[in-house]
N, C-alpha and C positions, 0 to 999 in steps of 0.2 A: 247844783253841781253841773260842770260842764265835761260831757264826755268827747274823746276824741282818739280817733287809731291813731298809733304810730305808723313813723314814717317804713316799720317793718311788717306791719300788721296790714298798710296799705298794698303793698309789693305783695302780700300770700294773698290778701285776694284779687287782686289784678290778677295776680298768678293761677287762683282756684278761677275764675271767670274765664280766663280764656281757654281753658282747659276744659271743662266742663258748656261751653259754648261752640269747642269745635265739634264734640263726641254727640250722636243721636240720644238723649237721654230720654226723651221719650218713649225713641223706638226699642232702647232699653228695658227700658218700665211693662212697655204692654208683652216682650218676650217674657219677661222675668215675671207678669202674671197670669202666663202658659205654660212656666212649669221651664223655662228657657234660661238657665243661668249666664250661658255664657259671653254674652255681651254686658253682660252687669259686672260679671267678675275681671274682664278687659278692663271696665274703668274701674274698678275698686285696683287693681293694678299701675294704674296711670296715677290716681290718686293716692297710692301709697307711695309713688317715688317719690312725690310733692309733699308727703309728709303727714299726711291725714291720718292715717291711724295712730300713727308716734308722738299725736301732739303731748300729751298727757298720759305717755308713758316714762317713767323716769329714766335720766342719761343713764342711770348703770346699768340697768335692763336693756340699754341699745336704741331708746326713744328721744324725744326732744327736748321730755321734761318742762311743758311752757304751760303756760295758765288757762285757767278756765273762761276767760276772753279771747282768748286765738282759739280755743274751741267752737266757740258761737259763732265766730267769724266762718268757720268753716261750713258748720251745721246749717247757718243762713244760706249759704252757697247751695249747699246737697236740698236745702227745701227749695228755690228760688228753682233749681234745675231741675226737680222730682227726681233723684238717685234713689234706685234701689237699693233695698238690704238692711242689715240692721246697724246702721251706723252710729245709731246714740248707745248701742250697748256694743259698739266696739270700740268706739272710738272713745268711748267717755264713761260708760259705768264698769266696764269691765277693766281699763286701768287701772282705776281708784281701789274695786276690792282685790283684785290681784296681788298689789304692793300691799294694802293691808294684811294679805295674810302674811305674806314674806315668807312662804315658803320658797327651795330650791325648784321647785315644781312650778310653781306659779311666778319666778322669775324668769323661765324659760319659756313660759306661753308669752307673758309679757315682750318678747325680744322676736316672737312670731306673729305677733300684734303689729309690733313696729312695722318690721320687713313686708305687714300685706299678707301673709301666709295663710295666718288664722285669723276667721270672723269667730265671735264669739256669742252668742245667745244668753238674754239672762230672762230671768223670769222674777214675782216676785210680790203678791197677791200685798193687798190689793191696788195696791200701786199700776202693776204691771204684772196681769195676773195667769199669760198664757206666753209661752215665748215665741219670738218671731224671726221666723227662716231658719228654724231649728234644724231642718232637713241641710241646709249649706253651710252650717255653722260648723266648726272643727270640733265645739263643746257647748253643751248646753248647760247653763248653771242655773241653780236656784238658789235665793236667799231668801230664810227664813229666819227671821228675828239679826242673831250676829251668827249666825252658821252659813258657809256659804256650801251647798252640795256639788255634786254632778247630778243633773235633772234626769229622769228617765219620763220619757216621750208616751206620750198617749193618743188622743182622738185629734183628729187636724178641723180646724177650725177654720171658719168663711168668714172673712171681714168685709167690708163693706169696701174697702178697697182691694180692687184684685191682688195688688203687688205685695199686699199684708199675708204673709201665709202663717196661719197661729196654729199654736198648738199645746194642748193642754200637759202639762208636766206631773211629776211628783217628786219625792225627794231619794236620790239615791244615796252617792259613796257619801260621807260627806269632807269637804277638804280641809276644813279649819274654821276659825272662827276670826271675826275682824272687832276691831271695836263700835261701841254703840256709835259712839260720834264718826268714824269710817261709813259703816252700814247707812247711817241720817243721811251723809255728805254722798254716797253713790247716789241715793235717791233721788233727793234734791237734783243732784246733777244730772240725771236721767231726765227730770222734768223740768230742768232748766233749757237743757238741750233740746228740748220737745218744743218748750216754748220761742226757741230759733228757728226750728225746721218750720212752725207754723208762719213766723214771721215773713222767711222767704218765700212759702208760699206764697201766701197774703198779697208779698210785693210782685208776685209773679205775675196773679190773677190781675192785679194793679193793673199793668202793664196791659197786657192783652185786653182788658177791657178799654183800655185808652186809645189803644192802636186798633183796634177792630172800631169805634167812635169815630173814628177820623178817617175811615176808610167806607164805614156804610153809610150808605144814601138813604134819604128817605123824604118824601115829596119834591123831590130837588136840593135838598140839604143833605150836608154830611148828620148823621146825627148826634154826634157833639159838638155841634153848635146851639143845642136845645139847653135852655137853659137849667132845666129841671133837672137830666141827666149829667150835667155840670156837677151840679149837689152833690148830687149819691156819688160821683166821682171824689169829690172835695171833701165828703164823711171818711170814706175809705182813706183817702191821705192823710186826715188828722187821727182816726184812733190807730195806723200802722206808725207815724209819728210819737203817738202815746207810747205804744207798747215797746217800741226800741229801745229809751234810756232805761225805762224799769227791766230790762231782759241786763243791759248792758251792768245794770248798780247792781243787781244781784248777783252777776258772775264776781264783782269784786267783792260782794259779800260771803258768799261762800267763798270763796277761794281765801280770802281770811279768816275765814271759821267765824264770825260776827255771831252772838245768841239771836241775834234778827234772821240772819240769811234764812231759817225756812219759810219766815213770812215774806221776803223780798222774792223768792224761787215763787211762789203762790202767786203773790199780786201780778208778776210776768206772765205766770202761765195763764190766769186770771186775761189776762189785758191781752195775750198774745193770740189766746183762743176767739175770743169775741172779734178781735179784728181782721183775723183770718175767715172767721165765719161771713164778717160782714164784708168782706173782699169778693167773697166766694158768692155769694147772695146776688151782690152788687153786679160783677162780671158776667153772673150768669141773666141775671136782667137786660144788660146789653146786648149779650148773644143773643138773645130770646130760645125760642128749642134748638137750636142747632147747639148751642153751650151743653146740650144733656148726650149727645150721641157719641159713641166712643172714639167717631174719628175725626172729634175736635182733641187738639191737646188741653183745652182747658178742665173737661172732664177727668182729665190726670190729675190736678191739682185741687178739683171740689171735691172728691171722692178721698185723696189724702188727708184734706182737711177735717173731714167728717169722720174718718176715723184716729185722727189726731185729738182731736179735739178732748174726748175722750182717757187718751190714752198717759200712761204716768201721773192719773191723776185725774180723776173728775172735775169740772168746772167746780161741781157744790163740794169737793173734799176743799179746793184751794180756798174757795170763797170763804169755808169753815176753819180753817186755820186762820186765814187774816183774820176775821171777824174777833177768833179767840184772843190774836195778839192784840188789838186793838181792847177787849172787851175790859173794865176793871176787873181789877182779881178779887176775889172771893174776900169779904170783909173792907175793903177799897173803899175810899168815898166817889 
């Protein structure tokens, strides 16, 4: 199967690139894990006029109503740029159970989603098992089995990334209940999304370590001209090539409910994790220790990886579902 943006899908990210390339997103990132919202919430602003929170909120609620592929188009962006905040649970898991419940209540957050208003926090063990930036969220939700609550907040939590601010929940009011197949599809799509923001990383650290190769010297050479560091360059291109079409089939598998899509969302975040790890690895090899100090940017992005990586999902849960869907069934020959 051959994938390919459309000629509209190419125009929103041209569109998310130049917008998120004028804006300091770094210098974003290190405010926002100071405790410093408000250059985060500037471009969470900018990028709601453009559309990002409304992708995958429905036209009647006041959203865009578009698919789980102009999603990832977007979430590639926020990881490729390091955006703070929790944009896979606003822009993507708290759509999907909001309109599940379809209450009157829950169509109005939905329409405050759109407009940029409201961030939304979800929780959701063991998926996603503390929620994130619950302190700037307008609501904190947790989903427990098909119950969706309002979370009530407890101890704050250190991530391994400063910008991660967690924090452990439990279950308050609760709001309604979604269907099993609803609750599966937020999931997935939380960890689908996860497995784009790692991708952009991945292609970030790419980048910077290419551009810092051709820029440092070393006995009289730039040193990528070395042919060794070539390689590791050349590895990194082909498993972030790997993990793209599988990030990209899975959105069309969920997004059609397919009985496969939770093993397609798996093998993405599977393939999406390892390539972002081995970007992250790779880049930081090139740097040598100046890659570890906080006032390179590329520590932005090995530090998100590392708690991405992680997160929506263990490597060994996804590895463990593929595996299952692959495995003969019980009495099978």
């Amino acid at each position: 199967m051959r994938f390919g943006r459309t000629t509209e899908q190419e125009s929103f990210a041209a569109a998310l690139s130049d917008l998120l390339s004028s804006a300091d997103v770094p210098e974003s990132a290190r405010a926002w894990a100071d405790g410093d919202h408000d250059l985060g919430l500037v471009l969470w602003g900018r990028l709601a006029e453009l559309g990002v929170p409304a992708l995958l909120v429905p036209e009647e609620a006041g959203g865009l109503g578009a698919e789980l592929s102009d999603a990832i188009i977007a979430l590639e962006a926020l990881g490729y740029h390091g955006a703070p905040g929790p944009w896979i649970e606003t822009a993507v898991v708290a759509p999907l159970l909001l309109a599940g419940l379809g209450s009157e209540e829950a169509g109005d957050q939905l329409g405050r989603i759109a407009e940029g208003e409201d961030r939304v926090s979800i929780a959701s063990a063991p998926f996603s098992p503390r929620a994130l930036d619950a302190d700037i969220a307008a609501s904190t939700l947790l989903l427990e089995g098909t119950t969706v609550h309002l979370a009530v907040p407890g101890a704050a939590r250190r991530s391994v990334e400063p910008a991660r601010r967690l924090v452990d929940v439990s279950a308050g009011e609760a709001l309604g209940t979604v269907s099993p197949e609803v609750a599966a599809k937020a999931l997935d799509a939380g960890a689908l999304a996860c497995s784009a923001v790692l991708l952009g990383a991945g292609e970030r650290m790419l980048l910077e370590a290419v551009e810092y190769a051709k820029a440092r010297t070393q006995f009289g050479r730039h040193i990528g001209e070395f042919q060794a560091l070539k390689h590791l360059l050349a590895d990194v291109r082909v498993a972030l090539d790997f993990a793209r079409p599988l990030i990209e089939f899975a959105a069309l598998e969920l997004q059609a409910g397919t009985p496969t899509a939770s093993r397609d969302v798996s093998a993405a975040k599977v393939a999406a994790s390892d390539a972002a790890y081995l970007a992250g690895r790779t880049a930081l090899q090139v740097h040598a220790a100046i890659g570890y100090t906080m006032e390179c940017d590329l520590s932005l992005w090995l530090l998100k990886v590392r708690a991405l990586v992680t997160a929506w999902g263990t490597p060994a849960h996804h590895r463990a579902q593929v595996l299952a869907s692959l495995a003969p069934t019980a009495g099978g020959n």
